[in-house]
N, C-alpha and C positions, 0 to 999 in steps of 0.2 A: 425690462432688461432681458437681453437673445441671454439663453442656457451660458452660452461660450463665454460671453461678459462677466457673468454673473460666478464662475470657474475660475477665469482669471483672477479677479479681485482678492476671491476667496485665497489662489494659492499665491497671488501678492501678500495678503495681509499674514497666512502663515512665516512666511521666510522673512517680513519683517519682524514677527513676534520669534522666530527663531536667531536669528542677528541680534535684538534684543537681548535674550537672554544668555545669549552665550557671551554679550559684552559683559551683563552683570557677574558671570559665573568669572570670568576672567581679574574682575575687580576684585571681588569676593575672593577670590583667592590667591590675591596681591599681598592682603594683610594689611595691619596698622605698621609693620614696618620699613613697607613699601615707598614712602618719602624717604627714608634713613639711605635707601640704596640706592635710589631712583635720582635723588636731589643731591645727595649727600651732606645734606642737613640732619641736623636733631638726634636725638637722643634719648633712652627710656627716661623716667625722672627719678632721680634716689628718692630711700623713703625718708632721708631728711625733708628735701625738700617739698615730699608729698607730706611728711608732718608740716612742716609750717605754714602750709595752706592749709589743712585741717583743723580749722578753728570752731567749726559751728558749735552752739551750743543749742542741744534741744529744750523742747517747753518744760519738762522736769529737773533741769538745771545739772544733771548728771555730770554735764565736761565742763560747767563753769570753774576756772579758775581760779589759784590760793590769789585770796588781794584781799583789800577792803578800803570802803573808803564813806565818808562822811556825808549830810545832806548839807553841812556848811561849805564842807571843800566843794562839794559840786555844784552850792549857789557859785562862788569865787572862778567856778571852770566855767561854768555855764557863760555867767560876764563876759568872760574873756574869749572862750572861742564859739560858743551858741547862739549867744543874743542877735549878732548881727543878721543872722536869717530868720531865728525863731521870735524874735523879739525879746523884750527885757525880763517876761516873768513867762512865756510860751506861748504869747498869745498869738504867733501868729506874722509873718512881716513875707521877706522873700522865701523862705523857707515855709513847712508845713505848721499849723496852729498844733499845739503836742499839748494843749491845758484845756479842760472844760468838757462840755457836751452829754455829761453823764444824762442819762434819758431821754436824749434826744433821738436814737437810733433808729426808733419805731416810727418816726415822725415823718413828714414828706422832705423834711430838711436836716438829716442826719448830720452831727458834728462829728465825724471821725478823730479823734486824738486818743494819747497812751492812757488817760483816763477813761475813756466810754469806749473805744473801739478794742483795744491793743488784750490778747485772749491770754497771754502767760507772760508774766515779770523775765524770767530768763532770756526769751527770745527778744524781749527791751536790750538787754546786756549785747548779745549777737549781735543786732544790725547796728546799734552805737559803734560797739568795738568796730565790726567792718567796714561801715559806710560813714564815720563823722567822724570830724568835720566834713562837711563838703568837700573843701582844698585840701586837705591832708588828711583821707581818710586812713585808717589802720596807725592814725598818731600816737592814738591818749593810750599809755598804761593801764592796766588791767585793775589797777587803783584808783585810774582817775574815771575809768569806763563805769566804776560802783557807785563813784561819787555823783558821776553826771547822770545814771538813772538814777539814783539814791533821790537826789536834787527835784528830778522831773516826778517818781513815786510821791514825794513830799508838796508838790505845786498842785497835783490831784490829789491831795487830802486821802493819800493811800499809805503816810508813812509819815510820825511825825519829826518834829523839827532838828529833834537830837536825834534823829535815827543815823545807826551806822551799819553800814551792809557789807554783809561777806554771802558768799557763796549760799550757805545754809537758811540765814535769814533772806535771801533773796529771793530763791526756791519754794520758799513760805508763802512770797505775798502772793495772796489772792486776787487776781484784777476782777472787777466790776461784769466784767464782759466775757468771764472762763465759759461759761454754760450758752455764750451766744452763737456759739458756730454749731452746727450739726453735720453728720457725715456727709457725703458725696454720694446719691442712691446710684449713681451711675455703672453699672455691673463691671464698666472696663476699664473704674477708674479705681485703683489699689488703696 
């Protein structure tokens, strides 16, 4: 390539890396409120309604909820709105198998369910409450969310029949599979 070509390119590619950045700098400095004035849509969100999205509960049970609920209420919930995808005792149907698999994990055919996979009881509590039913997820009462892990705790032989669960006892169980995760060595991943 002639010196002159080879000149050109170069102060082409600056002026587009400079256009570039001065679109970013222009965005960057729009702001997140930029829709609100631009569009004249939307709005900050109160912290009501940033509490009521606020629901997680971590794997030491800290923000679990006052409730409690039985492993017989939660057979009776389970029937009624579980079975259909998980089947009749969790074994499994349209929905995910959430019963069995203990020792299996090591194997070329790991059974993943709340018995052999699932690493902390609280975080059982979390994704019921948020995601189940399937069709009406964030349905069941924070009674019936103790009942229905309480129920599934009880189908893996992690809690038995009379068990009734609150917050504290919940926090307690030890699942099978606590010690099976290990960090992340990856330096850039927190």
């Amino acid at each position: 390539m002639a010196p002159r070509a080879a000149i050109g390119l170069a102060a082409t590619a600056l002026a587009a890396i400079a256009i570039a950045a001065t679109g970013l700098a222009a965005i960057a400095s729009a702001g997140p409120a930029s829709a609100e004035t631009r569009y004249g849509i939307g709005r900050p969100a109160t912290a009501a309604e940033v509490a009521a999205w606020n629901i997680d509960i971590d794997r030491d049970g800290r923000k679990l909820p006052a409730g409690r609920g039985s492993v017989a209420q939660g057979g009776a919930l389970f029937a009624e709105r579980c079975a259909s995808c998980h089947g009749a005792k969790g074994e499994g149907g349209l929905g995910d198998r959430l019963v069995g698999g203990q020792g299996t994990l090591a194997s070329a055919q790991p059974v993943k369910t709340v018995g052999s996979f699932w690493p902390y009881a609280p975080t059982l509590f979390d994704y019921v409450r948020r995601a189940m039913p399937m069709d009406a997820p964030q349905s069941l009462t924070d009674d019936e969310v103790y009942a229905v892990v309480g129920y599934l705790l009880n189908l893996n032989g992690l809690l038995p029949d009379d068990a009734v669960l609150k917050a504290r006892s919940l926090a307690a169980v030890r699942m099978p599979n606590r010690d099976g995760f290990v960090p992340d060595p990856r330096p850039d991943v927190p």
